[in-house]
N, C-alpha and C positions, 0 to 999 in steps of 0.2 A: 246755778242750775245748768247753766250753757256749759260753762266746764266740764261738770260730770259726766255730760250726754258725751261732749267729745273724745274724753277718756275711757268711757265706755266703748264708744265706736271704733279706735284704737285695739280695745283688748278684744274686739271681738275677729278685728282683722286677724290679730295674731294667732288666735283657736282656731280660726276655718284657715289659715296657712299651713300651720302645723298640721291640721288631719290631713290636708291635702297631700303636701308631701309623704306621711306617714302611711297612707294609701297608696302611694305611687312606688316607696318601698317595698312595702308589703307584696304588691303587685309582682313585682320585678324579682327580688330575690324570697319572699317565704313562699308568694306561691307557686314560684315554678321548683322550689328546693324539694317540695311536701311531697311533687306529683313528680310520675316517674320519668327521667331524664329520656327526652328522643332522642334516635338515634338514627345521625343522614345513613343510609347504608348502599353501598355499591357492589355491584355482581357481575361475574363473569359467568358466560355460556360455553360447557364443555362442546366443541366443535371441532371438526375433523378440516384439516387442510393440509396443507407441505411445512415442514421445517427447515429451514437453509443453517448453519453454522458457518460463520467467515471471520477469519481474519485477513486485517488492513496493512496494508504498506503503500510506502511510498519510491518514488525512482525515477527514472528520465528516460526516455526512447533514445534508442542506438539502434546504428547499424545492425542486420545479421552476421555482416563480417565487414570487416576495416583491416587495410594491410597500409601500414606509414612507407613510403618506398623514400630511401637513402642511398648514395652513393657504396658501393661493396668494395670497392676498391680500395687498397691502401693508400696513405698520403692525404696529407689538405690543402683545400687552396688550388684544388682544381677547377678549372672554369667552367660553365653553361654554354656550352654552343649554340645551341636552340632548344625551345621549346614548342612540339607539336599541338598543344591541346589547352583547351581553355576548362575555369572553374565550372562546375555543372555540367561538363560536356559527358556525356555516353561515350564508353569504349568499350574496347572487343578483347577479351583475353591476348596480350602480346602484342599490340599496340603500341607503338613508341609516345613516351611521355614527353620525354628530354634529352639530351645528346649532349655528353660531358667532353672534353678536351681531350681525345685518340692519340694525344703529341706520344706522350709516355709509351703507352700502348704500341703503336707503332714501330716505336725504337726497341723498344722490348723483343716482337716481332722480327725485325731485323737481325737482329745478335742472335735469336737464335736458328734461325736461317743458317749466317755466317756459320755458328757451330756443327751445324747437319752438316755444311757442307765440305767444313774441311772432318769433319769425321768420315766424311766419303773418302776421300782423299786419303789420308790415313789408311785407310780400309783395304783398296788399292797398294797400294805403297808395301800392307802387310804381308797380300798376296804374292806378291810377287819377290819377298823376301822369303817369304817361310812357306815351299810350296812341299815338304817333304812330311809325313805322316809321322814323322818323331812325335815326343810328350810334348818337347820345346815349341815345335813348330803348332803344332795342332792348338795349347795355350794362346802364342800370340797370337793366331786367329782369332780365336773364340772371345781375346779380351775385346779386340777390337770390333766385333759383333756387337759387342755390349755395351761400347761406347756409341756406335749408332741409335743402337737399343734408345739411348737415355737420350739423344742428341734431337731424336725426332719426338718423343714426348714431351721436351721442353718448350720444342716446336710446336707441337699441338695446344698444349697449355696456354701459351700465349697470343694464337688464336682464339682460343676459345676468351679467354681472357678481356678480347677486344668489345665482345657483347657485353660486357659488363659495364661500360662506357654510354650503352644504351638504356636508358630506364623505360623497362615495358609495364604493363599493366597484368598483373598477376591473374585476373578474371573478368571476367563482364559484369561490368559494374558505371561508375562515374565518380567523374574526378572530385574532389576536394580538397581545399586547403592549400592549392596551388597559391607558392611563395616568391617563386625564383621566377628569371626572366632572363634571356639572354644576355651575358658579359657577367652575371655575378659568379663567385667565388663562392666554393660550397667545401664542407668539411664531411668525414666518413659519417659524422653522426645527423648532419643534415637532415632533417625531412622534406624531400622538394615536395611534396603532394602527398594526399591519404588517397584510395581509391576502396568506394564502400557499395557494397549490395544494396541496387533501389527496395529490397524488403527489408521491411522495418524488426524489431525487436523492443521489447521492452525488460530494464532490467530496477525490481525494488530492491527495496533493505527491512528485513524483518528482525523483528527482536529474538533472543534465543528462545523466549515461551513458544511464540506463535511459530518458528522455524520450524520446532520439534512435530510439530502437528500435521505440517506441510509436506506431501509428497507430491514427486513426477507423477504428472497426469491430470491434476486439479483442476477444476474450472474455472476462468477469472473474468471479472469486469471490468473494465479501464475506464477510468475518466481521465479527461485531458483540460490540466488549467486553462491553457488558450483555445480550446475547441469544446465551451460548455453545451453543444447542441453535439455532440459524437461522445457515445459509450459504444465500446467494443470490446468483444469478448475474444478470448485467448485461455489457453491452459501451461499449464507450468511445465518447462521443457530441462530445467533441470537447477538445483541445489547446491552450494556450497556446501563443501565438506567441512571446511578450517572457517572459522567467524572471525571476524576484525575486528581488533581490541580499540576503542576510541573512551579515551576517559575513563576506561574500566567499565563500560560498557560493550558489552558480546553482539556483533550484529551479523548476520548472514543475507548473502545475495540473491536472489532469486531469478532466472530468466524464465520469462512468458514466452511463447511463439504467438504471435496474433491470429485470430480463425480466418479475419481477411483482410488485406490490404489498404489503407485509405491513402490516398495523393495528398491530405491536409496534415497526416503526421509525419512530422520530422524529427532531425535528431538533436536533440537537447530536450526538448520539450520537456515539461513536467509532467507526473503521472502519477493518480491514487489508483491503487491496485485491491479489490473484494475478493480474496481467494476461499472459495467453497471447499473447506475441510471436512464436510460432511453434510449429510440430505437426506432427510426423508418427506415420503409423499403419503398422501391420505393419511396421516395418524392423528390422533385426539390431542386439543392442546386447551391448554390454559394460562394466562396472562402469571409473569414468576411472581409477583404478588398475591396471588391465591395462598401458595405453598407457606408451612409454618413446618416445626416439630414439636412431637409432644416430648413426655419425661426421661421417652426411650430411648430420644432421637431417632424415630421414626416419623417419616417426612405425613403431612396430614394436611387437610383443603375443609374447610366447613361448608358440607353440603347442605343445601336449602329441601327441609321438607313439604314445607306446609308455610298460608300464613294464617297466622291466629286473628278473630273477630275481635278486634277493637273497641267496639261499641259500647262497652263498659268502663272501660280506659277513657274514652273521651269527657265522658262522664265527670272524670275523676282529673281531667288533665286541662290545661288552659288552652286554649282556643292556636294560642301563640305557638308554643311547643308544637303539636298537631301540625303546622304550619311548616315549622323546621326540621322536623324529621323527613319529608318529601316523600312519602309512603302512605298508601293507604291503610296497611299494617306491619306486624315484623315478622321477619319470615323467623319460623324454626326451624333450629340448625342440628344438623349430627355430627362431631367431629371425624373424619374418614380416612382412616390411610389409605394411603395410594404408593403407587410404584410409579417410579418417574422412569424417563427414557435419554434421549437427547434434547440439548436445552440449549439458546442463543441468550443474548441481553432482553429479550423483550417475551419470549414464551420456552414452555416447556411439553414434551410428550409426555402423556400415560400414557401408560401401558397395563394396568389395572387400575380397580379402585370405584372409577366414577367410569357413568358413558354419557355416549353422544345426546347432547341435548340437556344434560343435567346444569340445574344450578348451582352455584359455587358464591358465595358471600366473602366478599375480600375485607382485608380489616377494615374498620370506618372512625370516623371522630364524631362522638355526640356533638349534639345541638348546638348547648352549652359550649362547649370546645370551639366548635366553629364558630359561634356569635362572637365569643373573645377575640379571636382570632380576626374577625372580618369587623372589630370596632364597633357592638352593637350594644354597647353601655349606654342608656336611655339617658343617666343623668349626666355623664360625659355629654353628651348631643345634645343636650337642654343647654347646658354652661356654655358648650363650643358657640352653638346657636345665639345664645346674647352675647359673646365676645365678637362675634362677626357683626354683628347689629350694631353695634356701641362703636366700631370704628369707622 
């Protein structure tokens, strides 16, 4: 008798398990399948503000101008005499930089002295041979005129020649890149110093899509790797004609002029450049995921009418669902073309179609979708739940 009772008690555990589960099935998958699928839904507000359009590059701050100053003269292995100026220092347009080795120079200078002078001599000499108005006589003059002629522009040349020995400063600017120092030996290709304009420049590198869009005049924002508390604006002062083939990629150069001056940018520096290719202000905009097209390929936005009384639906619908749709109802929709305008990564103008204040229903993911999606399988969570327990 004890037996029976306990095999009894047994088979009655298994029947009330079984419904239980079978209830929590039911629950889960028939009745939320029977009743109709909610749906999270999200909306954009057609609203009027500014549209910007920019493309990005990147580049380094330079000079407005830089001149490399090198010895002009011929020969190497001429020496440094002195040097006036130090790195950073401010000069003045024509300022002496450095003072090369005059030995050459000088002697140059002298021979041709010597030759003036005995062309003088000559010249003399000629007069007083050939004083008669003949062809012959008039010739030897005239030749000896013209070795003066040459005698004293050689002369003058190699004065002039002698400033070349002096490295001045092309403009008003400051020194850079000062290398040399008295006693060294410098070659014609030498760079003893650069001298750069204290106004700054910035020059990027855009790809050929975004070049082609770019013109003189554009408005730019700068950011600066080492100066994250300074953005400054600039516009584009001019464009590469020829692009630079790197890898079989096409690039072009850009220079900005900067609107104003900052003492914290210098040159090397890195630099993200937002060049404004286009702008408009006041016009209606909507988020680019509104935008669909229908069969025509005509561009369409699903406008929001109305929303419909639910109160019968809930009725009909489990408590849970209701829950997951995060609406009080569903809005109805008209599908609407529209006329789009200018568009960036993130919104688009109309320009018909819908207006100011209209609602707009972007796509959505049912309930159902999202609950997969965010792991809201009950009897998943039941099983997780005892294997965390049990360890």
């Amino acid at each position: 008798m004890h037996d029976t009772w306990g095999q009894g008690k047994k088979h009655w555990k298994l029947i009330v398990g079984g419904l239980i589960l079978s209830g929590i099935g039911y629950w889960y998958f028939g009745g939320t399948s029977s009743s109709v699928t909610p749906v999270v839904q999200k909306t954009a507000i057609v609203e009027r503000g500014d549209l910007r359009v920019v493309v990005s590059g990147s580049g380094q701050v330079e000079a407005v101008s830089q001149v490399d100053l090198t010895p002009v003269i011929a020969g190497d292995g001429i020496d440094v005499v002195s040097v006036r100026v130090e790195n950073n220092q401010e000069v003045k347009k024509g300022q002496i930089i450095a003072v090369l080795d005059t030995g050459d120079a000088a002697r140059d200078i002298e021979s041709a002295e010597l030759n003036f002078r005995n062309a003088q001599i000559k010249q003399k000499q000629t007069e007083d041979l050939y004083k008669k108005q003949t062809k012959t006589h008039l010739w030897n003059r005239q030749l000896q005129e013209i070795e003066i002629a040459q005698s004293k522009n050689s002369l003058r040349k190699a004065q002039e020649k002698l400033s070349d020995y002096s490295i001045k400063a092309p403009f008003d600017g400051i020194v850079t890149g000062l290398g040399v120092e008295a006693g060294d030996s410098v070659a014609r290709d030498t760079v003893l110093a650069s001298v750069i304009t204290p106004d700054m420049k910035v020059v990027v590198t855009l790809n050929e899509v975004d070049a082609a869009r770019v013109i003189e005049g554009n408005s730019v924002q700068l950011s600066f790797n080492a100066l994250p508390g300074i953005v400054l604006g600039g516009k584009v002062s001019r464009i590469a004609t020829i692009g630079k083939v790197t890898q079989n990629v096409v690039s072009y150069e850009a220079d900005i002029e900067l609107d104003e001056q900052n003492t914290s940018v210098k040159p090397g520096m890195s630099v993200s450049a937002d060049i404004s290719v286009a702008e408009k202000k006041e016009v209606l905009l909507l988020p680019n995921a509104a935008f669909s097209r229908d069969e025509n390929n005509q561009v369409t936005v699903k406008k929001a009418t109305e929303k419909k009384d639910v109160s019968d639906m809930r009725r009909t619908t489990n408590k849970k669902a209701e829950n997951e749709s995060g609406e009080s109802g569903i809005r109805s929709t008209v599908l609407q073309q529209v006329q789009t305008g200018l568009t960036n990564d993130i919104q688009t103008e109309i320009i018909s179609g819908v207006n100011e204040g209209d609602t707009v229903v972007l796509p959505s993911l049912s309930a159902s979708t999202a609950k997969a999606v965010s792991g809201g399988n009950i009897l998943s969570s039941l099983f997780r739940g005892t294997g965390r327990n049990n360890r």
